[in-house]
C-alpha positions as semicolon CSV with decimal commas, in nm:
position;residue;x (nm);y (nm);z (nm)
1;X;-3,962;-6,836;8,277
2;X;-3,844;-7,048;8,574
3;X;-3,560;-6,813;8,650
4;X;-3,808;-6,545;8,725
5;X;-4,063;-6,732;8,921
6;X;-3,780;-6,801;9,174
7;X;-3,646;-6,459;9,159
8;X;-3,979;-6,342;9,276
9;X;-4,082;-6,636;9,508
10;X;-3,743;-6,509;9,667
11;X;-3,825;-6,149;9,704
12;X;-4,147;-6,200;9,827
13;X;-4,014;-6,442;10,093
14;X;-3,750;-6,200;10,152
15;X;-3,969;-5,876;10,175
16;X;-4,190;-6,048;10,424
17;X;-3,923;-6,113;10,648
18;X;-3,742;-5,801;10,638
19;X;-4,150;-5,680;10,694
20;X;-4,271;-5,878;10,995
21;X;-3,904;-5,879;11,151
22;X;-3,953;-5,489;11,155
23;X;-4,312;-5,425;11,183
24;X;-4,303;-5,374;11,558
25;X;-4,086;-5,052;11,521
26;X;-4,291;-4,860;11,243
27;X;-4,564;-4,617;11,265
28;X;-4,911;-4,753;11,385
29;X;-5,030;-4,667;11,066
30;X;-4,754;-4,861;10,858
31;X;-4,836;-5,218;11,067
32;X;-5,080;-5,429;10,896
33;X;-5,378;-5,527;11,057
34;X;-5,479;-5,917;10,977
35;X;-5,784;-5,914;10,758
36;X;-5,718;-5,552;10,618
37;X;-5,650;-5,323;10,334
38;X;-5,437;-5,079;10,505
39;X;-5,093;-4,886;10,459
40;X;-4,894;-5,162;10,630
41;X;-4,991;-5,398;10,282
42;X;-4,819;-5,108;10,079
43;X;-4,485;-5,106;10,288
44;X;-4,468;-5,448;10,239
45;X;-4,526;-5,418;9,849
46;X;-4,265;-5,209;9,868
47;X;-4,018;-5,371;10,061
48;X;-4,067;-5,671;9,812
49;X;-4,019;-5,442;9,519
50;X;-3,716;-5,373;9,649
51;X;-3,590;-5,697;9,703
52;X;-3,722;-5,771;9,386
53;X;-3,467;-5,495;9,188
54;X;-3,202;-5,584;9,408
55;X;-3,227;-5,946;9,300
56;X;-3,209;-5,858;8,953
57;X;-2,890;-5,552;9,041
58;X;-2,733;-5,894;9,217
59;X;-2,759;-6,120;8,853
């Protein structure tokens, strides 16, 4: 149980850095707006999913 909680704690943390280190460069449409549901939320659920997997390729 605690191994997991710190696998995703990491990929979160991870996959909103990657994010907001990028965001400046993608689409308007992919750059979240504070205080909205929008597409930019959804790249950065993805980018933590990804992190996520990796984390789990990595162990």
């Amino acid at each position: 149980m605690k191994h997991s909680f710190w696998r995703s704690l990491i990929a979160i943390l991870a996959g909103n850095a990657i994010y907001f280190g990028v965001q400046q460069w993608l689409p308007p449409k992919a750059q979240h707006q504070p205080f909205q549901i929008d597409w930019g939320l959804a790249v950065d659920f993805w980018i933590c999913l990804f992190c996520w997997g990796l984390l789990g390729r990595i162990r």
